[in-house]
N, C-alpha and C positions, 0 to 999 in steps of 0.2 A: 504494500500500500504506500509506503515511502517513497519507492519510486517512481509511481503511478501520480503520485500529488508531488513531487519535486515541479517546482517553479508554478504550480499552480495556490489560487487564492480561492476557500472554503466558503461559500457563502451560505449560511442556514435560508431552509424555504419561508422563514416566521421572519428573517431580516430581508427575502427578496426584493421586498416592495419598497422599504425605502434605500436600500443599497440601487435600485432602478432611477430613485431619483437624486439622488448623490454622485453618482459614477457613470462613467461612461464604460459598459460593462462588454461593448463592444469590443475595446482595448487593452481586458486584461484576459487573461486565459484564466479562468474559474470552472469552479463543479462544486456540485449541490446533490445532497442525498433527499431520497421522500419514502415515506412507504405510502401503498396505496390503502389509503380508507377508505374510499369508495369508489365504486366500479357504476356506470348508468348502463342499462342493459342495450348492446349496440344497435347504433339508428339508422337509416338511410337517407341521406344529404338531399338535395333537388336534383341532384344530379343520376341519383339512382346506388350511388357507390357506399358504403356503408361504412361508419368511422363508429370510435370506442372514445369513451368521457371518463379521465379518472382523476379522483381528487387525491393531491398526495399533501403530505403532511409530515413534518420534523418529529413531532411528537411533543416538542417543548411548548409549543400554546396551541392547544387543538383547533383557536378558532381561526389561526392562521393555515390557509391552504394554498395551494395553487390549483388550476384547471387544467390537465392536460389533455387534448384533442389528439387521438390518434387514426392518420389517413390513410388510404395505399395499403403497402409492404410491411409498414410497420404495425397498422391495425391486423394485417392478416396472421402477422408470425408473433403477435403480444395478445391477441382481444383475450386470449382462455390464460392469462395472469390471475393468479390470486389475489383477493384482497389480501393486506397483510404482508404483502412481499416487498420487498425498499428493491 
């Protein structure tokens, strides 16, 4: 893991929102962990194509989450993820 995060900056998902307005996050090379709390059961877009809605979560303030949208490639080889899994 040390060498995996050498020259990389931790950002917690509970700090994303205002480290988003602070920084130019463009610029730095960071990663951020989540577990998934919640899974939306997958939908179909207007376009016919089907994506997956999961909310993830630090653990450190529950009511802080992010939204992630998963479309393509990635919803096809992630949608049968656990809740539960970082």
């Amino acid at each position: 893991m040390e060498r995996k995060m050498a020259n990389r900056k931790l950002i917690r998902l509970s700090q994303l929102k205002s480290k988003l307005a602070a920084e130019n996050l463009e610029e730095i090379d960071w990663v951020t962990f989540g577990v998934i709390v919640k899974k939306v059961t997958p939908q179909s877009a207007n376009n016919g194509r089907t994506f997956s809605i999961w909310r993830l979560n630090d653990l450190r303030d529950i009511n802080q989450y992010v939204s992630l949208f998963l479309f393509g490639d990635v919803h096809k080889e992630h949608w049968k993820t656990d809740q539960g899994m970082v």
